[in-house]
C-alpha positions as CSV (number, residue, x, y, z in Angstrom):
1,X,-33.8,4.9,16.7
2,X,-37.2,6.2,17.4
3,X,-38.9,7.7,15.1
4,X,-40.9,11.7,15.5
5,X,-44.4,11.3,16.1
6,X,-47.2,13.8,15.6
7,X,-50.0,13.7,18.0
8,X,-53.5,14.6,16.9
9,X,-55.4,13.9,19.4
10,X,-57.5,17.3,20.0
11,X,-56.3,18.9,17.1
12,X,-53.0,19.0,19.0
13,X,-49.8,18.9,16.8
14,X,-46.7,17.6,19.3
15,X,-43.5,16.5,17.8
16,X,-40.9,14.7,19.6
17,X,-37.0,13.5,18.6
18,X,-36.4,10.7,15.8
19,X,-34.4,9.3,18.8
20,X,-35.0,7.3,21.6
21,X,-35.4,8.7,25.0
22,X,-32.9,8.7,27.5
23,X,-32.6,7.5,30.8
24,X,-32.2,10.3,33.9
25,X,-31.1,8.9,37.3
26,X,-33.3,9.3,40.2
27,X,-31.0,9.6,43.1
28,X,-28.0,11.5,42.1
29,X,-27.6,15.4,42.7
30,X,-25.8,17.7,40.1
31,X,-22.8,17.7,41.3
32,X,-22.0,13.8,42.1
33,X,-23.7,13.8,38.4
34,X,-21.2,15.4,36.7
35,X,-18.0,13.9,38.9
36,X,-18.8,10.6,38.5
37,X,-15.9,8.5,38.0
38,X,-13.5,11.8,38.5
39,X,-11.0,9.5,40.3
40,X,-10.3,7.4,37.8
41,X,-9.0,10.6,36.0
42,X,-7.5,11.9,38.8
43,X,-4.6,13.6,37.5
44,X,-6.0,15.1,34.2
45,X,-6.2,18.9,34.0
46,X,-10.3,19.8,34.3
47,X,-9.8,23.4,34.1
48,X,-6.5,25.8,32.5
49,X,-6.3,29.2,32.3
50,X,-5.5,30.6,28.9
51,X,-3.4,33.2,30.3
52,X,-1.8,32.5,33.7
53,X,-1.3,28.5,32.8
54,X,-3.2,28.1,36.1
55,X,-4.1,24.4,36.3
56,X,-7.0,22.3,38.1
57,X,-7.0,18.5,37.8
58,X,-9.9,16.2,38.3
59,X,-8.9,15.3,42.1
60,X,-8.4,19.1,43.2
61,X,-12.0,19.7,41.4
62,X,-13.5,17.1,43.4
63,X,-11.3,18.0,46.6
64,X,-12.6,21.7,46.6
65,X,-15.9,21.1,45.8
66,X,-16.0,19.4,49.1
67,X,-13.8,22.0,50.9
68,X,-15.9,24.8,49.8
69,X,-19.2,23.2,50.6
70,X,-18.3,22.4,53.9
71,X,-16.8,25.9,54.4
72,X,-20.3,27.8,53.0
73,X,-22.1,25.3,55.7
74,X,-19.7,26.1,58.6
75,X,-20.6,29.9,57.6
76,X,-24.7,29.1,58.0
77,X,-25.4,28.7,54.2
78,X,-28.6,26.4,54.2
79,X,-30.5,24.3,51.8
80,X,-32.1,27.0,49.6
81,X,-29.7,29.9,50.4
82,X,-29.1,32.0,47.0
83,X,-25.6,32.6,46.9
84,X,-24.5,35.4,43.8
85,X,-21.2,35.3,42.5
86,X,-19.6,37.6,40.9
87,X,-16.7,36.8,38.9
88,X,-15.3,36.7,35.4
89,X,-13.9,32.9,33.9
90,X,-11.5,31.2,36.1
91,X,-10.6,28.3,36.8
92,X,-12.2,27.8,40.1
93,X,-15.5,29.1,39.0
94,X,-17.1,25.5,38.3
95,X,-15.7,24.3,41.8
96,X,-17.3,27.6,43.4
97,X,-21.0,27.0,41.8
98,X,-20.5,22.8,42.1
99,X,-19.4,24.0,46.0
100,X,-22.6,26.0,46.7
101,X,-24.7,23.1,45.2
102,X,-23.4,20.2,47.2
103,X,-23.8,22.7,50.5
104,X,-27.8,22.8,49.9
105,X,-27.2,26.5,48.4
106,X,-28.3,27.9,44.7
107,X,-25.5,29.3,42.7
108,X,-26.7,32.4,40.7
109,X,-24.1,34.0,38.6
110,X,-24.1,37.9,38.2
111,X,-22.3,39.3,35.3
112,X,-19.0,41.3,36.9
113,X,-19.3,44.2,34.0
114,X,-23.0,45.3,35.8
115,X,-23.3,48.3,37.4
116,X,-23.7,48.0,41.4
117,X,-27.4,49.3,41.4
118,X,-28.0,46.3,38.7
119,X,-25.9,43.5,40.8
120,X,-27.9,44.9,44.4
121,X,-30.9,44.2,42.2
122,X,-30.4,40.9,41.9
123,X,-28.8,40.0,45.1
124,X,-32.1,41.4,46.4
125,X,-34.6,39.8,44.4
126,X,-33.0,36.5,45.0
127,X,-32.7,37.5,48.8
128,X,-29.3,36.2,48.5
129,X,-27.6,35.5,52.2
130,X,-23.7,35.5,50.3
131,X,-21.9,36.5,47.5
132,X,-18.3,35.2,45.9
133,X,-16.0,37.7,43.9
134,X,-12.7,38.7,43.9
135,X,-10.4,41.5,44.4
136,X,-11.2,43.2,41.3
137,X,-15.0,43.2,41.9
138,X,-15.1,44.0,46.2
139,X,-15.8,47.0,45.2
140,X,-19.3,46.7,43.7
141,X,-20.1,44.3,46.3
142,X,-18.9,45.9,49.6
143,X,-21.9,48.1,50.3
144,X,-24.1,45.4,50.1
145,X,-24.6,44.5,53.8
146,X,-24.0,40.5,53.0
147,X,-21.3,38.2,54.3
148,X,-18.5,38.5,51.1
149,X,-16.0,35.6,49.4
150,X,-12.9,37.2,47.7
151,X,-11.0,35.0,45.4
152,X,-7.6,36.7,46.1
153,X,-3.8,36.2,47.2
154,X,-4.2,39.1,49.3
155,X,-6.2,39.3,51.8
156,X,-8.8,42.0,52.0
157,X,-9.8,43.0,55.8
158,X,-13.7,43.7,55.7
159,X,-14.5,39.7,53.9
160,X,-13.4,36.3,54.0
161,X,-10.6,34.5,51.9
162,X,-11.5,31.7,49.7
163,X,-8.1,30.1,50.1
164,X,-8.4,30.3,53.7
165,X,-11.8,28.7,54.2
166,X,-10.8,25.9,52.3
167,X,-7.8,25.3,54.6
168,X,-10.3,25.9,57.6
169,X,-12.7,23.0,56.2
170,X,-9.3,20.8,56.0
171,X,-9.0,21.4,59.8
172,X,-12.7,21.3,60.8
173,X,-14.7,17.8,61.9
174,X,-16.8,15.7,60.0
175,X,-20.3,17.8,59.5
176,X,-22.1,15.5,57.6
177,X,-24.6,15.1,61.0
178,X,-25.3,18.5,60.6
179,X,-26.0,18.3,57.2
180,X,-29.2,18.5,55.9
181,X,-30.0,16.0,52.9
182,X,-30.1,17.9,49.6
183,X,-32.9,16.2,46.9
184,X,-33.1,16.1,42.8
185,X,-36.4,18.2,43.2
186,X,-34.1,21.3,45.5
187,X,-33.1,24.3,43.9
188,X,-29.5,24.0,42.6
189,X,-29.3,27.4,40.3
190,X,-31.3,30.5,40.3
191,X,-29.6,32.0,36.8
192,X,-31.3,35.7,35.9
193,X,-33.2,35.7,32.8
194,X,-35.5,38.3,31.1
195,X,-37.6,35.8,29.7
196,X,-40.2,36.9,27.4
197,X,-40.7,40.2,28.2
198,X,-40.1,42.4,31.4
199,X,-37.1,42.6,33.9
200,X,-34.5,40.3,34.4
201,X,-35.9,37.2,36.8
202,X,-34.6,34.5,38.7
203,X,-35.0,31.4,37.3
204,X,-35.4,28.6,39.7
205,X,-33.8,25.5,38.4
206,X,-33.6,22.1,40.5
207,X,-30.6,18.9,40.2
208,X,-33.3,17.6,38.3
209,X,-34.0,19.9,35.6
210,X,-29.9,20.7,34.6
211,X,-29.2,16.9,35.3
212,X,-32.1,15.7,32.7
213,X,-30.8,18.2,30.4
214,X,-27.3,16.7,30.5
215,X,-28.7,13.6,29.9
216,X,-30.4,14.6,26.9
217,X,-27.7,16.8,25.5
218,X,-25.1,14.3,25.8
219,X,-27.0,11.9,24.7
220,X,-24.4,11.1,21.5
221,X,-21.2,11.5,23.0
222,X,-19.2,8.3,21.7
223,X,-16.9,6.3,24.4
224,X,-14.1,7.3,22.8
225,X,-15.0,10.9,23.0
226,X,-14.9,10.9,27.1
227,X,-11.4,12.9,28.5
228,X,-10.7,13.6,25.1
229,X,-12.1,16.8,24.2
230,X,-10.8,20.3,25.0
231,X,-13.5,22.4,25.1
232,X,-13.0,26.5,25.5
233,X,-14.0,28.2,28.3
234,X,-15.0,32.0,26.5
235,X,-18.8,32.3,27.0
236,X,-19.3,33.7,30.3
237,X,-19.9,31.3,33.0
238,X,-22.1,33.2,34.6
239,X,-24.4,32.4,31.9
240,X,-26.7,29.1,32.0
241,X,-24.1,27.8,28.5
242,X,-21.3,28.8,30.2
243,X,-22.2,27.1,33.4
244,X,-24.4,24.1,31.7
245,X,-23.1,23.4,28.7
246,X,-19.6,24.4,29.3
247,X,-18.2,24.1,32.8
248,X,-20.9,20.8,33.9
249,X,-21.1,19.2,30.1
250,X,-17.6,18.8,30.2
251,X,-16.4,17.5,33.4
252,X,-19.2,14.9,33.4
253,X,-17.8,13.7,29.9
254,X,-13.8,14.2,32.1
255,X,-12.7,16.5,29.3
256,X,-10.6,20.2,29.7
257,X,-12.1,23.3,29.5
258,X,-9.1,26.4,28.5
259,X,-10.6,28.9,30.7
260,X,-10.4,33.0,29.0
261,X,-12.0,35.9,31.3
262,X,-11.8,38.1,28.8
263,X,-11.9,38.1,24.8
264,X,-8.9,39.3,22.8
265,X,-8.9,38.0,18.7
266,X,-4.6,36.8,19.5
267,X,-5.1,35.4,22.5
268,X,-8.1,33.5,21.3
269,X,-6.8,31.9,18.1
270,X,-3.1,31.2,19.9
271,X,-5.2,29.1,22.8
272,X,-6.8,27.4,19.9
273,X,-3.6,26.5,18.6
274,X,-1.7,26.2,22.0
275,X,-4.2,24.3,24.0
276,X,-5.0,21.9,21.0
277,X,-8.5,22.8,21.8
278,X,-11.3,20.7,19.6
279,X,-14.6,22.5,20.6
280,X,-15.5,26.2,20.9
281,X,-19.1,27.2,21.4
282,X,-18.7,31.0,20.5
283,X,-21.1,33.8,19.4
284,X,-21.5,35.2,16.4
285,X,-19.5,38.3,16.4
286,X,-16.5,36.0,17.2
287,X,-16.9,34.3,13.9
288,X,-17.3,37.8,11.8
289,X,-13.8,38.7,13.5
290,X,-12.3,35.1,12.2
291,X,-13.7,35.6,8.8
292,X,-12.8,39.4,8.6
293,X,-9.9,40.3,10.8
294,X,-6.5,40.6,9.5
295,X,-4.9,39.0,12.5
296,X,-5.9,36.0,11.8
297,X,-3.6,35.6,8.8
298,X,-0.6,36.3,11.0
299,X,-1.5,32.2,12.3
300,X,-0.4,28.9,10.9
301,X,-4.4,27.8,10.8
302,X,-2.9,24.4,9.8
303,X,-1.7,23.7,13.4
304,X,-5.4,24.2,14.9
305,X,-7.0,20.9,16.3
306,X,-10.8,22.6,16.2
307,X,-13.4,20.0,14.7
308,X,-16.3,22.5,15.7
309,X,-17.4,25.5,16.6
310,X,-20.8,26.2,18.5
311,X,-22.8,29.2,18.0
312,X,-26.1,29.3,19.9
313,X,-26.6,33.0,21.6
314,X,-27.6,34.6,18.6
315,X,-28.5,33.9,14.7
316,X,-25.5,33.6,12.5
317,X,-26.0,35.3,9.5
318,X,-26.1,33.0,6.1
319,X,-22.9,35.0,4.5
320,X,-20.7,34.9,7.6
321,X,-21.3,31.3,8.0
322,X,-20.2,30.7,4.1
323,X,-17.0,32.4,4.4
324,X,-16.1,31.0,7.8
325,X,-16.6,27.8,5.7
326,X,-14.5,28.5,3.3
327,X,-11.4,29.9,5.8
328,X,-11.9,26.9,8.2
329,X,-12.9,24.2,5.7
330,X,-12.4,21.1,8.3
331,X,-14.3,22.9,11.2
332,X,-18.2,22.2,11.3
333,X,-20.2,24.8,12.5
334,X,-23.2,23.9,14.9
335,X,-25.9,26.1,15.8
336,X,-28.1,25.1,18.5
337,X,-31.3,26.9,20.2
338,X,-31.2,27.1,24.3
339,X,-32.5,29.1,27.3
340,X,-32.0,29.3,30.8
341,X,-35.7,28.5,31.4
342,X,-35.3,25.6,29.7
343,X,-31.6,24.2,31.9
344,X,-29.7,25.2,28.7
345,X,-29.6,23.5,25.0
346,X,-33.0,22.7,24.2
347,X,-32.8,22.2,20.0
348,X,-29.2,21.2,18.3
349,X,-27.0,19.4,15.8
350,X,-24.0,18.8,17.9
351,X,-24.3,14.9,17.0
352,X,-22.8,12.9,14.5
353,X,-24.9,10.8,12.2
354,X,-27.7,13.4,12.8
355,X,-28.1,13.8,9.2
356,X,-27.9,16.7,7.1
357,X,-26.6,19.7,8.7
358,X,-29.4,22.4,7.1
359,X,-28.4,26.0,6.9
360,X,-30.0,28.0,8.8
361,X,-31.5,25.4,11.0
362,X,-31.1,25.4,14.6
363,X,-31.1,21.8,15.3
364,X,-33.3,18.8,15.9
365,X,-35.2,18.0,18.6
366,X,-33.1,16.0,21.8
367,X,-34.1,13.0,23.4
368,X,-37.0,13.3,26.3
369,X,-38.4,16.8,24.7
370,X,-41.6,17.4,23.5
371,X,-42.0,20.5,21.1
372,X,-45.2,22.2,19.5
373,X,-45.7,25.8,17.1
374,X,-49.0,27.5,18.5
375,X,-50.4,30.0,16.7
376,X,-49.7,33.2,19.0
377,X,-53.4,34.7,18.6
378,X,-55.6,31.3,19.1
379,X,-52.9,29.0,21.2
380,X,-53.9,26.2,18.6
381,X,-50.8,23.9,17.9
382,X,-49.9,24.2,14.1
383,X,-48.7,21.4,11.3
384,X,-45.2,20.7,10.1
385,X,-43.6,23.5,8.1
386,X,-46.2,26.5,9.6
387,X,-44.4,28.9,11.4
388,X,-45.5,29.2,15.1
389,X,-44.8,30.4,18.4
390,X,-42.2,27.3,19.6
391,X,-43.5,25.9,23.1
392,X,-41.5,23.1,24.5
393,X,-42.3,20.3,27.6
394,X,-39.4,18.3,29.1
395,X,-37.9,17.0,33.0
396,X,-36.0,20.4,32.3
397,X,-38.3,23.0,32.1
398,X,-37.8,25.7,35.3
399,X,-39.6,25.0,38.4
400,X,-41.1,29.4,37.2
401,X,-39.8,32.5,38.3
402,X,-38.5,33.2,42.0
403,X,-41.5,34.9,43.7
404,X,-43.1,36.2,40.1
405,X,-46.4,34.4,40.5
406,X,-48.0,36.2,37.2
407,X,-44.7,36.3,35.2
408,X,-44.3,32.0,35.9
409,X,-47.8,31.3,34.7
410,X,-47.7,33.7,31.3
411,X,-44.7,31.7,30.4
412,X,-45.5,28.0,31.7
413,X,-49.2,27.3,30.5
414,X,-51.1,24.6,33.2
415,X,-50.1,21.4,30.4
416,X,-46.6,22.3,31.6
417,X,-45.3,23.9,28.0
418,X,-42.9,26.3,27.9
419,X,-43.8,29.4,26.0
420,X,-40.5,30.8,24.3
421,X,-41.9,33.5,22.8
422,X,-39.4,32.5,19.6
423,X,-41.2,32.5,16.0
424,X,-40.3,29.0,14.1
425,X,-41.1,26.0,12.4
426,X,-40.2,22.1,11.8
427,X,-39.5,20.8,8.5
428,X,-40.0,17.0,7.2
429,X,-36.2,16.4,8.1
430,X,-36.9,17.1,11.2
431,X,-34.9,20.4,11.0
432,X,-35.9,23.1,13.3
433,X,-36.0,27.0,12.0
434,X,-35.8,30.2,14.1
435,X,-37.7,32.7,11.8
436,X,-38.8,35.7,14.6
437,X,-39.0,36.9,18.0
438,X,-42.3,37.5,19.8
439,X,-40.1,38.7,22.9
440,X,-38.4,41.6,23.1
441,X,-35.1,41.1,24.2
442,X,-32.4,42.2,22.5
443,X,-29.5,40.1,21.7
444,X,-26.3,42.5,21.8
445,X,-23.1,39.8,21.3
446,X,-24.9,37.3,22.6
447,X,-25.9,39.2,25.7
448,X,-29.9,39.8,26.6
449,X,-31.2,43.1,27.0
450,X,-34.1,44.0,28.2
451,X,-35.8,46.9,26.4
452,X,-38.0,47.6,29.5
453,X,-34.7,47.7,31.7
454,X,-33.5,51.1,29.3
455,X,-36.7,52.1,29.2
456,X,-37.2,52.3,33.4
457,X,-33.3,54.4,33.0
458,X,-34.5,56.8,30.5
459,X,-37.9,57.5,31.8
460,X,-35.8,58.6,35.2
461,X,-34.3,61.2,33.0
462,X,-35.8,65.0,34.3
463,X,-35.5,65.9,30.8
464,X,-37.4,62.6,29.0
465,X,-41.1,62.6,29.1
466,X,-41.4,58.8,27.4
467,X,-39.1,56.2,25.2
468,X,-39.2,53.4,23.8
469,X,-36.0,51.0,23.2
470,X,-35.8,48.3,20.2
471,X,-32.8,46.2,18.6
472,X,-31.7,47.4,15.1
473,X,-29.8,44.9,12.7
474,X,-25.9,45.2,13.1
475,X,-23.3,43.4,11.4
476,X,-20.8,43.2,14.3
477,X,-23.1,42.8,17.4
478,X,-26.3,40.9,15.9
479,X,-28.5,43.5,17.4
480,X,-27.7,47.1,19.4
481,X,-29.8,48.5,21.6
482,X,-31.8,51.8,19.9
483,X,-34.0,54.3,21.7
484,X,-36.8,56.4,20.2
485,X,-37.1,59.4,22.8
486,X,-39.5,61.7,23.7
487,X,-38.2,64.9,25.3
488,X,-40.3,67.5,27.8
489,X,-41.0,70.9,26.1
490,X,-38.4,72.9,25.9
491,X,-35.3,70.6,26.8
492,X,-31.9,71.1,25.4
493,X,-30.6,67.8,25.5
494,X,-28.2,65.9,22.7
495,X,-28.6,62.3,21.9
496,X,-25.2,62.2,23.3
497,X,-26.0,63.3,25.9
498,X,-29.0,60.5,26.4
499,X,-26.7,57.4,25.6
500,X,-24.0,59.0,28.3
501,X,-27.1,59.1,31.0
502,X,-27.5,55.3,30.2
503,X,-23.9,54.5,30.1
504,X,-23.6,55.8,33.3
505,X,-26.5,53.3,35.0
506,X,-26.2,50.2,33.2
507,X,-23.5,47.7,31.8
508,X,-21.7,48.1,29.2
509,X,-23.4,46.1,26.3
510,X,-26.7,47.5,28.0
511,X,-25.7,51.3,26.1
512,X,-28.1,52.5,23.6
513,X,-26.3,52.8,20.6
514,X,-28.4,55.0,18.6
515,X,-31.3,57.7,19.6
516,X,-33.7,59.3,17.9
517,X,-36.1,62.1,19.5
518,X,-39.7,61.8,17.8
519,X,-42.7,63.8,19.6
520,X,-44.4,60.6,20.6
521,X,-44.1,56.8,21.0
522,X,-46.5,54.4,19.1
523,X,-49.0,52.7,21.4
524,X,-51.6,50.2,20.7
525,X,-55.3,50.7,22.4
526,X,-53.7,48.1,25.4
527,X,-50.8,50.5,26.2
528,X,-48.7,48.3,24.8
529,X,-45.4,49.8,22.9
530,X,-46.1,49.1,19.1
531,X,-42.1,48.2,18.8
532,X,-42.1,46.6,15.3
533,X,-43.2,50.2,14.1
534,X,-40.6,52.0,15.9
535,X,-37.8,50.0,14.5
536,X,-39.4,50.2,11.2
537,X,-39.5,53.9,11.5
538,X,-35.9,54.3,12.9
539,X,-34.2,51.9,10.0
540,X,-36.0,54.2,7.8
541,X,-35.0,57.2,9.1
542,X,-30.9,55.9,8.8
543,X,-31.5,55.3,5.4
544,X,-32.5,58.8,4.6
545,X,-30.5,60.2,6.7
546,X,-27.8,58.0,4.6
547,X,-29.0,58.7,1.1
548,X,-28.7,62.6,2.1
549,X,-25.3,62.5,3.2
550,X,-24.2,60.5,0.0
C-alpha cells in the first residue's frame, strides 16, 4: 500500500492516495473495456427492469451493442458524430450509449423531463447529427430537423425503429472495411454539465478518461465480488453516475443492474427485496423518505439483501444519516464526491479495509489522482486540514468544454488541475471534507441547476426588469431553486404568477420554488451577482415572515 505524499516543492501542497496506483490499458476502447470476458457469463441477466421483468443477458448486451453500432454506421454516423438520447432507465439504454461508442459516435444523454427549447439547446450545441428516444418522448424531438431512433413496439411513420435496424444489421455484410478505427484519445461521451458557473456545457470525455476512471474506482473490488453484485439502476442514466458508475461499473465487474425509470417509495423498497439487490447508489432525499415514510413499515426489512447504499449527488445531512443508521443497522452508507468533468467518482469510501468511515467525509483519495486546496484569492496550494478550493489532476480529467474556449481554460489551469469550484479540506486520516460551494449550481434532488439558466427565463419576462436566483436549504430536496425579483414600475404581477412563467420554459426540478420581489439585486463593483447576500437576505426574510404568522 502506498503511502500519501505531500509535495513541497514550490510551496506546492499535492496530496495523492495511501494506495498504489493502478494500471490503465493502452489499447482497449470503452466498450471492449467493460465487456471483457462477457462470454464467459453469457447467460446471466446484465440488465432487469423493475417493472416489466424485461430481461438482458450478457450475450444479448454484447450482441446489440454490435447490431446497433453497425446500424448507426450503415445510417452515416461517423467517428465524432454527437448522438443525444433521450430516454428514461431501461434496459437497453447501456447497449444504446455502448452502441454509439463502438460506431466512432459520442453518446450524450439528455434528460427526457426537459422542456423542448432546453433539449434543441443541447442537440444544437453539440451539433448533434441523431437522436434516440422512444414513443413517449417523439414528441419533443420531432421538430428538430435530425434523423430520429424510437425505442417502440409500434412503429412510428416519420423515424426509424430500433428493433428494426438491429434486424437490418443481422442481414447487412461485414462493414468492418468501412470502418474507421476508433482510438482511447476519441471522444466517447459528451455528458452536459454546468460546471462552475454559467450554462449547461458539453463535456468532452475520451475512452481514455471514463476507462482510467473505472480503473481507479474499481480498484478494490475483491474476485469474489465479480457477477455477484446487484446493483440498482434509479439514478438517471443520463447522468455521468448513472451511465459511469452504474450502467459501465457494473457490467465490467459482470454484475446486474434492476433497472427503475421512474421513482415510487413501494416499488423501490419491494425491488430491494424482490431483486435481492446488494448496492444502491441513491440521493439524499431517497434516504429522508426511508427514514421518515410510513410505507416503509408495511415491509419485512429483514428479507432485504442491501450491504450499502451510495449517496454522492448531494450532501447528506448528519441527522438523516443517524437515523437511517439506526432503521438499517447492517447497511453502510457511502458517500462519495464525483463530476462529470472529472469521468465520474473522483473522492470515495466504497472500499473495504479503507479504514474508518468519518462522518461527514466524502471519501479518500483513488488510485492515480492527484488532489490539492488552493486558496481561491491567491491560487497558492494550502496545508493539510485548511480549507481550500479542491483542484484535482488525473488520466480522467475532460479533454474541456465542446467549442467553449474561455469556459475550458477558467476551469482547467495550464498544470492540467481541475478547478471544482467545491470548498474542502484533507484531514491526517486521509479523510476528505466538502465544507462550501464556490459554484453556483444548485443541487435540487440531486439534479444541477443553473442559477444563470432561471435567470436568462426571468429576465425574458416583459414584466421583470432584473433577478437573481440562489439555492435555499430544504429538508426534502437538499437545495430549491429561489428567485429574488425585480419588477418594472408599475407591474401587477404575483409571485405565482413568476414561478408559473418558469414552469412553463424549464423542467420540472428547474421551478423556482420561492420568490421574493425586492427593488434591486446586490451587485459587486465587477457586475457580479453578490448571491451569498441574497440568500442571506431571503432566509431572513422567511423567518420573519414566520415569527409573524406564529
Amino acid at each position: 500500500m502506498g503511502t500519501c505524499m505531500e509535495n513541497f516543492n514550490e510551496e506546492e501542497h499535492i496530496f495523492r492516495s495511501k494506495f498504489k496506483p493502478v494500471e490503465v490499458p493502452d489499447d482497449v476502447m470503452l466498450p471492449e473495456f467493460v465487456l471483457q470476458n462477457a462470454e464467459l457469463y453469457a447467460n446471466k441477466v446484465a440488465f432487469v427492469d423493475v417493472v416489466s421483468e424485461k430481461a438482458m443477458t450478457y450475450s444479448e448486451v454484447v450482441r446489440d451493442t454490435r447490431r446497433f453500432s453497425k446500424a448507426l454506421r450503415s445510417l452515416g454516423v461517423r467517428k465524432g458524430n454527437v448522438v443525444i438520447v433521450v430516454l428514461p432507465n431501461v434496459v437497453e439504454y447501456g447497449v444504446i450509449a455502448l452502441g454509439i461508442m463502438a460506431s466512432g459516435g459520442v453518446f450524450s444523454g439528455a434528460n427526457p423531463a426537459s422542456h423542448v427549447s432546453e433539449i434543441k439547446k443541447q442537440a444544437d450545441s453539440a451539433d448533434a447529427k441523431l437522436i434516440v428516444t422512444d414513443s413517449t418522448n417523439y414528441d419533443k424531438v420531432k421538430a428538430l430537423e435530425l434523423p430520429v431512433i424510437v425505442l417502440a413496439d409500434e412503429p412510428i411513420e416519420e423515424a426509424m425503429n430500433y428493433n428494426k435496424l438491429l434486424e437490418a444489421a443481422d442481414r447487412a455484410g461485414d462493414d468492418s472495411s468501412a470502418k474507421k478505427p476508433v482510438h482511447q484519445n476519441d471522444l466517447c461521451a459528451m455528458p452536459f454539465s454546468s460546471g462552475t458557473t454559467g450554462l449547461s456545457k458539453g463535456v468532452m470525455l475520451t475512452h481514455r478518461n471514463v476507462v482510467a476512471n473505472l480503473c481507479s474506482t474499481l480498484f478494490g473490488v475483491e474476485e469474489e465480488m465479480i457477477g455477484n453484485v446487484t446493483t440498482l439502476g434509479l439514478i438517471p442514466f443520463f447522468h455521468i453516475y448513472g451511465i459511469t458508475g452504474i450502467c459501465c461499473a457494473t457490467l465490467r465487474n459482470k454484475g446486474k443492474v434492476v433497472v427503475m425509470g421512474r421513482f415510487d417509495l413501494k416499488t423501490f423498497i419491494s425491488a430491494l427485496i424482490r431483486h435481492e439487490v446488494n448496492f444502491a447508489p441513491i440521493v439524499p432525499p431517497i434516504i429522508l423518505g426511508l427514514v421518515k415514510n410510513p410505507i416503509v413499515d408495511e415491509f419485512d426489512l429483514s428479507k432485504l439483501k442491501l450491504q450499502a447504499v451510495m449517496t454522492a449527488a448531494a450532501p447528506l445531512a448528519p441527522e438523516v444519516l443517524n437515523a437511517f443508521k439506526q432503521k438499517f443497522p447492517g447497511v453502510v452508507v457511502q458517500e462519495a464526491y464525483g463530476l462529470t468533468e472529472h469521468s465520474c467518482i473522483t473522492l470515495t469510501h466504497a472500499i473495504k479495509d479503507a479504514g474508518t468511515l468519518h462522518k461527514n467525509s466524502v471519501g479518500f483519495i483513488l488510485p492515480n489522482l492527484e488532489v490539492k486546496f488552493i486558496d481561491p484569492d491567491t491560487g497558492r496550494s494550502l496545508p493539510r486540514s485548511t480549507p481550500g478550493e479542491i483542484c484535482v489532476r488525473s488520466q480522467c480529467v475532460m479533454q474541456g468544454y465542446y467549442k467553449q474556449v474561455d469556459e475550458t481554460a477558467h476551469t482547467i489551469d495550464k498544470n492540467g488541475w481541475l478547478h471544482t469550484g467545491d470548498v474542502g479540506y484533507i484531514d491526517d486520516d486521509e479523510n476528505i471534507f466538502i465544507v462550501d460551494r464556490i459554484k453556483e449550481l444548485i443541487k435540487y434532488k440531486g439534479f444541477q441547476v443553473a442559477p444563470a439558466e432561471l435567470e436568462a427565463i426571468l429576465l425574458s419576462h416583459p414584466r421583470v426588469e432584473d433577478a437573481a436566483v440562489v439555492p435555499l436549504p430544504d429538508e426534502e430536496a437538499g437545495e430549491i431553486p429561489a428567485a429574488s425579483v425585480v419588477l418594472s414600475r408599475g407591474a401587477r404581477v404575483s409571485e405565482e404568477d413568476i414561478m408559473n412563467y418558469v414552469a412553463s420554459n424549464a423542467a420540472h426540478y428547474k421551478k423556482v420554488r420561492v420568490v421574493h420581489f425586492v427593488e434591486t439585486i446586490p451587485k459587486s463593483p465587477s457586475g457580479k451577482i453578490m448571491r451569498r447576500l441574497i440568500k442571506e437576505r431571503m432566509v431572513q426574510k422567511m423567518k420573519t415572515n414566520k415569527s409573524n404568522t406564529s
